[in-house]
C-alpha positions as CSV (number, residue, x, y, z in Angstrom):
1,X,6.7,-7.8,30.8
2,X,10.4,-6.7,30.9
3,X,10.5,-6.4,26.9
4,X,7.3,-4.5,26.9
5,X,9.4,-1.8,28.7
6,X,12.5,-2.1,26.8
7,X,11.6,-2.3,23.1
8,X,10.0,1.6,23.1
9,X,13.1,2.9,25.2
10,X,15.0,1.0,22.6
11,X,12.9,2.2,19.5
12,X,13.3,5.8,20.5
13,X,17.2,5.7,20.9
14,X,17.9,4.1,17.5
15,X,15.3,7.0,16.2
16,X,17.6,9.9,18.1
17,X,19.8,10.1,15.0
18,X,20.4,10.1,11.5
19,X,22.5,7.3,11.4
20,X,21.5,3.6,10.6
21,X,21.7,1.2,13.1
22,X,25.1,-1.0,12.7
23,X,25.4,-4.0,14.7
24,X,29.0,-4.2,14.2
25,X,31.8,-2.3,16.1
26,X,34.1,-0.2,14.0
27,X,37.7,-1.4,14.5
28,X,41.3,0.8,13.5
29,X,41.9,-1.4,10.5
30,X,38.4,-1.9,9.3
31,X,36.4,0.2,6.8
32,X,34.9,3.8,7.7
33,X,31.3,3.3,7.4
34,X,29.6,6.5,5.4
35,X,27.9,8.1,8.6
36,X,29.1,6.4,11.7
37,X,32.4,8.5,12.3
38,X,30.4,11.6,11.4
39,X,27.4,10.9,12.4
40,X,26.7,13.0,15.8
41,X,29.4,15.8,15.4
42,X,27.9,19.0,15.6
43,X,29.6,20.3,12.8
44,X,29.8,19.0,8.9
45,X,33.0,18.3,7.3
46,X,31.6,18.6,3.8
47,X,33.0,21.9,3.1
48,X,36.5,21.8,3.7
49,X,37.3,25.7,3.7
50,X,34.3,26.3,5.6
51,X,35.4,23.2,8.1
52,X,39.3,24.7,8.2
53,X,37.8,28.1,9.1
54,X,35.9,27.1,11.6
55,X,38.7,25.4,13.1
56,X,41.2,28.4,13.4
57,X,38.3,30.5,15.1
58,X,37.3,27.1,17.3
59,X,41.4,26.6,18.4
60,X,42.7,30.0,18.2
61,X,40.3,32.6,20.1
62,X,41.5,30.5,23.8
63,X,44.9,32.2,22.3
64,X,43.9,35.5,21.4
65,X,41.5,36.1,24.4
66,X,44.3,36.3,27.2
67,X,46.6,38.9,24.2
68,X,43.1,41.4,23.3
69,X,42.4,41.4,27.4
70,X,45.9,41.8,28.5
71,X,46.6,44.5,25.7
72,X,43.2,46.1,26.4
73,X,44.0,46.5,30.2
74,X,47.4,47.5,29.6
75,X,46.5,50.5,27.6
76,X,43.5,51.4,29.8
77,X,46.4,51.3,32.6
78,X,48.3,53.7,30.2
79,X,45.7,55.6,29.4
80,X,45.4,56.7,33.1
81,X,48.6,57.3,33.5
82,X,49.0,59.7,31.0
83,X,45.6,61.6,32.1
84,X,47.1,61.9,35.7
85,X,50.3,63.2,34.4
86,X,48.0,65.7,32.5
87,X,46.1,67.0,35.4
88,X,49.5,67.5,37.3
């Protein structure tokens, strides 16, 4: 009764992805199996220019966020403080 219930739930996780099923684990010294490292990333390293590209913009915009804010508010600060001078 019990396998009657598992086998689907099984069948339908090996089907979730593209990857073949492997029985063995994958170890540090052992050999890198054609799909199993890169199997459920959500990007393809294929395309190494494309992949290094992606990277900079992935690891680089949490750096230039806080600099384009900051700058932004500190010439709208500036901004106003030249308009009041103005107006004086």
């Amino acid at each position: 009764m019990l396998r009657r219930a598992v086998v689907p739930f099984v069948r339908a996780i090996r089907n979730a992805h593209d990857a073949p099923v492997k029985f063995t684990g994958q170890t540090p010294t052992s050999f890198v199996h054609a799909g199993w490292a890169n199997s459920r990333t959500p990007f393809h390293v294929h395309n190494k220019y494309l992949f290094g590209a992606k990277a900079i913009l992935i690891f680089m915009i949490p750096f230039w966020a806080p600099w384009i804010v900051v700058t932004y508010q500190m010439k709208k600060a500036n901004e106003q403080l030249t308009l009041q001078k103005f107006f004086e």
